[in-house]
Structures are given as structure tokens and as C-alpha cells.
N, C-alpha and C positions, 0 to 999 in steps of 0.2 A: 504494500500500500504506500500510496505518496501522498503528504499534505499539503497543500496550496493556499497557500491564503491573500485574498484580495482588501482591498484597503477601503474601495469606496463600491459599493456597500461591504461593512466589513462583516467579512464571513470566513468562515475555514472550511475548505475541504478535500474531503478522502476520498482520495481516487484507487479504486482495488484493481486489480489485472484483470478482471472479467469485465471491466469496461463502465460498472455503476460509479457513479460519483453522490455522495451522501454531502449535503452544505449544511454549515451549522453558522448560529451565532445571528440569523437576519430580524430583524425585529419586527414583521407583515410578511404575510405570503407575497403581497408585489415586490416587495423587496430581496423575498430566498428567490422567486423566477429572476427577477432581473440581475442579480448573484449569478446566477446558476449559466444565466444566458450569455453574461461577462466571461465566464469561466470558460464555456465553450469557444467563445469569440478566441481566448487568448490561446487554449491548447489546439487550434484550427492554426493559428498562425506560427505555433512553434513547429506545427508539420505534421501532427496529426489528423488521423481521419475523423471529426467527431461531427457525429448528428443530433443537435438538441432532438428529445423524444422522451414520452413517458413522464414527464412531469407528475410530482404530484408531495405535496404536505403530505406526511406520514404523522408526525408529534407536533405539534404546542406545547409551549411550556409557558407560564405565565408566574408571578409571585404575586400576592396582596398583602397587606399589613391592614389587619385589624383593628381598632381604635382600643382595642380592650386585650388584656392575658385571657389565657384560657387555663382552666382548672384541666387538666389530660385523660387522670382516671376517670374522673366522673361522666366526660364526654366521652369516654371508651365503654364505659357501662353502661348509660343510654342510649349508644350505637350500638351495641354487640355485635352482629349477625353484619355491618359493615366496615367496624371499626377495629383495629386490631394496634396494643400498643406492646411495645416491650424496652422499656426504659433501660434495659442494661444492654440492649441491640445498638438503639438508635432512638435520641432524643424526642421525636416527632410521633403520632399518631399517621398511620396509615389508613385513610377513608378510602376505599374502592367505590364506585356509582357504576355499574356492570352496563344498566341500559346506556349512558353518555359512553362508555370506555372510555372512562377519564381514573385518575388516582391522584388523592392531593394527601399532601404531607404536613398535617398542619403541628406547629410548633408553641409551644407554653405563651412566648412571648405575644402571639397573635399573627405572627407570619405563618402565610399558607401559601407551597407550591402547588400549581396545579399541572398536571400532565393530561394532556389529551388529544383526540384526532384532529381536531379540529379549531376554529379560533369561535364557532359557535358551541360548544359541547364546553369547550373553559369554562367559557362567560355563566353555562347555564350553573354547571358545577358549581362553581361559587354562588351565585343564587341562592340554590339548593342548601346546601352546607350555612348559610348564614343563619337560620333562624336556629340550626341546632349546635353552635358554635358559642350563640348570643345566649342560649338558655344556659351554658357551662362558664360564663367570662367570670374572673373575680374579682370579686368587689371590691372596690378603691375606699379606704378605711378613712 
């Protein structure tokens, strides 16, 4: 595999021998195509045969900050059957949403990453997740 990384739009990517190129790092889907299409543009010109094709957002990632902490256990015990925590693993609560195929990672302080297919399936994700976030926040003494 080779890394490449462009500047404007700044992106990095992995180019494997079977010809896929993976771009990370673009902050909008118009931005990873027009990355992507950058990418091709340059390895066409160092002498390469390359055909943009097959486009396509596989991940979103997104983070939010909370206004409030979250209590972990107690939001893990009213999620059960979605939430899964293990404090001596990994700081964060793991919430899965199976219908979105999204996973967010949410954290004591109030920061939640979210992973998902889409930049619609994030947005809803967080939606979703706020009102049972907001029932767990701790109280400011």
C-alpha cells in the first residue's frame, strides 16, 4: 500500500495494489469526490492508467459535545439490550442503532463520536441518542 496525501482539500490516501484507493480526512462528501477526483487527476499525470469509477461514502464520522456530563453506568443500564460499557476496556459507552448502522461512542465528559453510513443516519443518530443521554447528564451542584 502507498499513502498520498493532498493538501487542498486535505485528505490522505491509501492506494493498495489491486487498484482501490480509500481517502480519509475530507470534511463533506463534495469534498472526499472532489479529493478523490484531485487524486486521480495527479496519478493520470505521473503515468498511470487510472479511471475515476465506483464512487461512493462508505463511513461518516462526526463528534458533538454535549452541554452537560453524562452519568455512564446509569445510561448503560437504561440502554441495556443497546448499550454496552466496560470501563477497564475503554473509557466510552458503546450505543449501536442497528436500523441507522451507525455506532457512537459516547464519553462521561459529554463528547459523542458518531460512526455511520451516511451524513443522514449521523445527524438522525444523534437525535435519537439525545433524549436518553439528557435523562443520565449530572447534575451541576
Amino acid at each position: 500500500k502507498v499513502l498520498m496525501k493532498l493538501r487542498k482539500p486535505r485528505i490522505t490516501a491509501t492506494i493498495w495494489s489491486s487498484g482501490k484507493v480509500i481517502c480519509t480526512g475530507a470534511t463533506s462528501e463534495e469534498e472526499a469526490k472532489f479529493g478523490a477526483r484531485r487524486l486521480a487527476r495527479s496519478l493520470q499525470k505521473l503515468g498511470f492508467q487510472v479511471i475515476f469509477t465506483d464512487f461512493k461514502v462508505v463511513n461518516v464520522l462526526a463528534v458533538c459535545n454535549m452541554p452537560f456530563e453524562i452519568r455512564l453506568p446509569e445510561f448503560t443500564k437504561n440502554n441495556r439490550p443497546h448499550a454496552s460499557y466496560e470501563p477497564e476496556l475503554h473509557p466510552a459507552v458503546c450505543y449501536r442503532i442497528k436500523s441507522l448502522r451507525a455506532t457512537l461512542q459516547i464519553f462521561s465528559t459529554g463528547s459523542i463520536t458518531v460512526t455511520g453510513p451516511n451524513v443522514k443516519a449521523v445527524a438522525t443518530a444523534v437525535e435519537q441518542i439525545y433524549p436518553f443521554v439528557f435523562e443520565s447528564r449530572k447534575e451541576i451542584l
